[in-house]
C-alpha positions as CSV (number, residue, x, y, z in Angstrom):
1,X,-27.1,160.9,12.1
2,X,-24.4,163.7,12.5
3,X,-25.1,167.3,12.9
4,X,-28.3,167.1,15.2
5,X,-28.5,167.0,18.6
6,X,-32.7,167.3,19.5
7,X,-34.8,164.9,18.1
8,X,-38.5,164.6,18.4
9,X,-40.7,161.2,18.2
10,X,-44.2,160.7,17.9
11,X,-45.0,157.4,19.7
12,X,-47.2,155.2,18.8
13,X,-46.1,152.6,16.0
14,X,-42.9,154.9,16.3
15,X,-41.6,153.7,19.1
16,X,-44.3,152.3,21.1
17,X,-45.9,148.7,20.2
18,X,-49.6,149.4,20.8
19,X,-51.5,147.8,18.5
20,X,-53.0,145.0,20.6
21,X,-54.3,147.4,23.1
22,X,-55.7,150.1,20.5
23,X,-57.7,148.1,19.1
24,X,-59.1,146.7,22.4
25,X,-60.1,150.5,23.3
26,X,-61.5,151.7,20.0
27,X,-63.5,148.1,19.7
28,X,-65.4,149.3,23.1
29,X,-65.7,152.6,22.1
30,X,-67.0,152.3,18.9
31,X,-69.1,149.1,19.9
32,X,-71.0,151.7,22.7
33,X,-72.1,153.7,19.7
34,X,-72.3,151.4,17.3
35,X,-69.5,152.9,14.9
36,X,-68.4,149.7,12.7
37,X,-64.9,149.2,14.0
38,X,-63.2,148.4,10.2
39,X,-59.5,146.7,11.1
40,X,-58.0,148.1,7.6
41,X,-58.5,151.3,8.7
42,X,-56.5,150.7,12.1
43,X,-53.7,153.4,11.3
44,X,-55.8,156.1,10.6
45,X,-57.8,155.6,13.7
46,X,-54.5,155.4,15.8
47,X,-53.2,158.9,13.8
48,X,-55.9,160.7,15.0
49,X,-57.5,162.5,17.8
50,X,-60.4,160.7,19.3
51,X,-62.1,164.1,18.2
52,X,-61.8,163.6,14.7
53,X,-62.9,159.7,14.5
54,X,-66.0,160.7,17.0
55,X,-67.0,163.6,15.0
56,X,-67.2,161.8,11.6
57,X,-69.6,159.6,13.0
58,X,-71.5,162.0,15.6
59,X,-71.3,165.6,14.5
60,X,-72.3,168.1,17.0
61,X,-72.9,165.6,19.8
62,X,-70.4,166.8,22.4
63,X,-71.8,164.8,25.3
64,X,-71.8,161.8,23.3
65,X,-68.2,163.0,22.8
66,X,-67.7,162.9,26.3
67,X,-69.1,159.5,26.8
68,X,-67.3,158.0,24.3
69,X,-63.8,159.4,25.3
70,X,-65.0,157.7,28.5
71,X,-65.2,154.3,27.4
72,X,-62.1,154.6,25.1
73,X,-60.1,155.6,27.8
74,X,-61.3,153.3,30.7
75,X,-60.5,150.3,28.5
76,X,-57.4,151.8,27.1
77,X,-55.9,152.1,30.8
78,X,-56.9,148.6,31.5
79,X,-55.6,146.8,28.4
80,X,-53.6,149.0,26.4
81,X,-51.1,150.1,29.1
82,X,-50.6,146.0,30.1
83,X,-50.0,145.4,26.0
84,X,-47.9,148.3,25.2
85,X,-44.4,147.6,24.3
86,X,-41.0,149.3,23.2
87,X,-40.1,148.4,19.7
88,X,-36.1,146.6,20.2
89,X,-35.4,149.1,17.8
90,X,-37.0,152.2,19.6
91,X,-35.0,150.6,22.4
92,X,-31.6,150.7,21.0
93,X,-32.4,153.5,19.2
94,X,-33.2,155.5,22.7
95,X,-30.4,154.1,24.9
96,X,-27.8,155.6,21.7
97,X,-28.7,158.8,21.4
98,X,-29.3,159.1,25.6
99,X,-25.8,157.8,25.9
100,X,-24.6,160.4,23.1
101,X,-26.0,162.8,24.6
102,X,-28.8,163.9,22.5
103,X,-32.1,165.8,23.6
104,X,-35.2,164.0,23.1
105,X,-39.2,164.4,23.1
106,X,-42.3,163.6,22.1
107,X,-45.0,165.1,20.2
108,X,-48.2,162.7,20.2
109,X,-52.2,163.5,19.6
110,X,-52.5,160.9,22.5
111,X,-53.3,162.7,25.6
112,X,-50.1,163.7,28.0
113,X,-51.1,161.9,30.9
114,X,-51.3,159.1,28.7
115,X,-47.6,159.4,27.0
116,X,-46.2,160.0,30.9
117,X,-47.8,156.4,32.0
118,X,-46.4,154.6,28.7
119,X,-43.2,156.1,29.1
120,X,-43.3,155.6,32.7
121,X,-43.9,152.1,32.5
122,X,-41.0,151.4,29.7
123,X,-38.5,152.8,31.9
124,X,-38.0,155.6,29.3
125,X,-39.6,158.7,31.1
126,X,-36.2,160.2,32.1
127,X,-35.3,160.3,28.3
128,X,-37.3,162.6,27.5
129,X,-37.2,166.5,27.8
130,X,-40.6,167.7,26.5
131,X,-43.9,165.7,26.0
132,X,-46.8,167.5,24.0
133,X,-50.1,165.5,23.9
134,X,-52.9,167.0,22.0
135,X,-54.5,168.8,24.8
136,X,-51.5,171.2,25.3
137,X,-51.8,173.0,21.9
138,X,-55.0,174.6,20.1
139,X,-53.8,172.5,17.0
140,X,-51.8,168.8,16.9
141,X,-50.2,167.5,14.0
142,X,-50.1,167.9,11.1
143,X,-50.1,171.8,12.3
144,X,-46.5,173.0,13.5
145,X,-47.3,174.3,16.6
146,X,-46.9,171.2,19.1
147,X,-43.5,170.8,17.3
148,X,-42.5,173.9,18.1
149,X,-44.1,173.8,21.6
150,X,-41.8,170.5,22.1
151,X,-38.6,172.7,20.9
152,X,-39.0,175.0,23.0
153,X,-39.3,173.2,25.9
154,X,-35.9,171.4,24.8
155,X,-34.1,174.6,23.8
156,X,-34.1,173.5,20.4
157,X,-33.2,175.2,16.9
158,X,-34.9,173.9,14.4
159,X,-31.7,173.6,12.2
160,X,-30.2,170.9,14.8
161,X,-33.8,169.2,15.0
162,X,-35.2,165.9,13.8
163,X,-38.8,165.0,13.4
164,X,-39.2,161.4,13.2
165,X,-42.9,159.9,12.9
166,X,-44.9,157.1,11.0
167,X,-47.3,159.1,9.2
168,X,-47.8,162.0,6.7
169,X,-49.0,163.9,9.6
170,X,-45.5,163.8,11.4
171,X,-43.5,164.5,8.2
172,X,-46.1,167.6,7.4
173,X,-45.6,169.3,11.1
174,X,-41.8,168.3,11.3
175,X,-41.3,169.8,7.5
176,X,-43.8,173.0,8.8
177,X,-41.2,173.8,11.5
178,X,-38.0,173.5,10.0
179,X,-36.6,170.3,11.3
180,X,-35.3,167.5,9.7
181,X,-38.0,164.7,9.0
182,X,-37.9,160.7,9.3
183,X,-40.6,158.7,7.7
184,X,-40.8,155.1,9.4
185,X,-42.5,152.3,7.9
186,X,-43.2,149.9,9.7
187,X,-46.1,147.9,8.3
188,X,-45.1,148.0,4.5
189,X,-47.4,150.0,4.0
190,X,-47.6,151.9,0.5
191,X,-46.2,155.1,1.6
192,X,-44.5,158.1,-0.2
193,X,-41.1,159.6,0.8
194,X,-41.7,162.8,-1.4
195,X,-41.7,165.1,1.6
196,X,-39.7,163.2,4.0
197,X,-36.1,164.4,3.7
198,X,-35.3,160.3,5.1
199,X,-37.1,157.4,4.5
200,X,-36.0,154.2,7.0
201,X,-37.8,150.6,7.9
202,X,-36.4,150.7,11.3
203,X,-35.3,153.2,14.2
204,X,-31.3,151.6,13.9
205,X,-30.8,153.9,10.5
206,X,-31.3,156.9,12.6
């Protein structure tokens, strides 16, 4: 892609293969408390903060919260982070626009601590300029503001910028701040491109 020079990803099932050990970590969690743990709705659980899913289940229970965040997490360090992958796209994808030059970060409602171990792990840390988890803003995706956070951080203006995500959610707080924005789809699922300016199946079209 010609004309851009910062581009932000969110990570999971963007760039990051984590499937395996999500779904280990919100089987526990939800197991604790009883929450049935429905596999179909995988993607949506993964898109959102552990906030959100706990809250639907247990409102106003913020120790529960706690506890639950607790579990998620413990077994998310010991699984997840030995299951977690780079898509060979994400790969290629990354080493190009490193070696052109390009600025890059990431905007995640995972936890920041969390997207520095991943990263770290990959060998992809020192890629990246900026990473905004969802504690560093008062609102995560799909509001604009951890977008713009991230831009910031990179020196970025939003009229060289590129927002690329797997989820409405990315498209809406990419769109929000100006940038550019790259729906991928990766499972086939039934998605719309109406708001995406770019609509791709794998990272090697960017």
């Amino acid at each position: 892609m010609k004309g851009y020079d910062f581009y932000i990803f969110d990570m999971d099932n963007t760039i990051v293969d984590s499937r395996k050990g999500y779904e280990e970590a919100f089987k526990a969690g939800f197991k604790e408390f009883d929450i049935p743990y429905e596999p179909a709705l995988y993607n949506e659980y993964v898109r959102s903060p552990l906030e959100y899913i706990f809250s639907r289940y247990y409102p106003n229970s913020p120790c529960k919260y706690r506890d639950f965040v607790s579990i998620v997490l413990t077994t998310y360090e010991r699984s997840y982070l030995n299951e977690v992958r780079l898509f060979p796209d994400a790969e290629r994808c990354l080493n190009r626009l490193s070696n052109e030059g390009k600025i890059m970060g990431v905007v995640s409602n995972s936890y920041t601590s969390q997207i520095r171990e991943i990263l770290s792990r990959l060998g992809v840390l020192e890629r990246f300029s900026s990473l905004v988890g969802y504690e560093r803003v008062a609102l995560p995706k799909p509001d604009p503001e951890p977008v713009l956070l991230c831009m910031s951080e990179m020196g970025a203006g939003s009229d060289r910028s590129v927002m690329i995500g797997d989820s409405v959610n990315d498209i809406a707080a990419g769109r929000s701040a100006g940038l550019f924005t790259v729906l991928i789809n990766r499972n086939c699922e039934d998605m719309s491109c109406d708001e995406c300016d770019l609509f791709v199946s794998s990272l090697d079209e960017v």
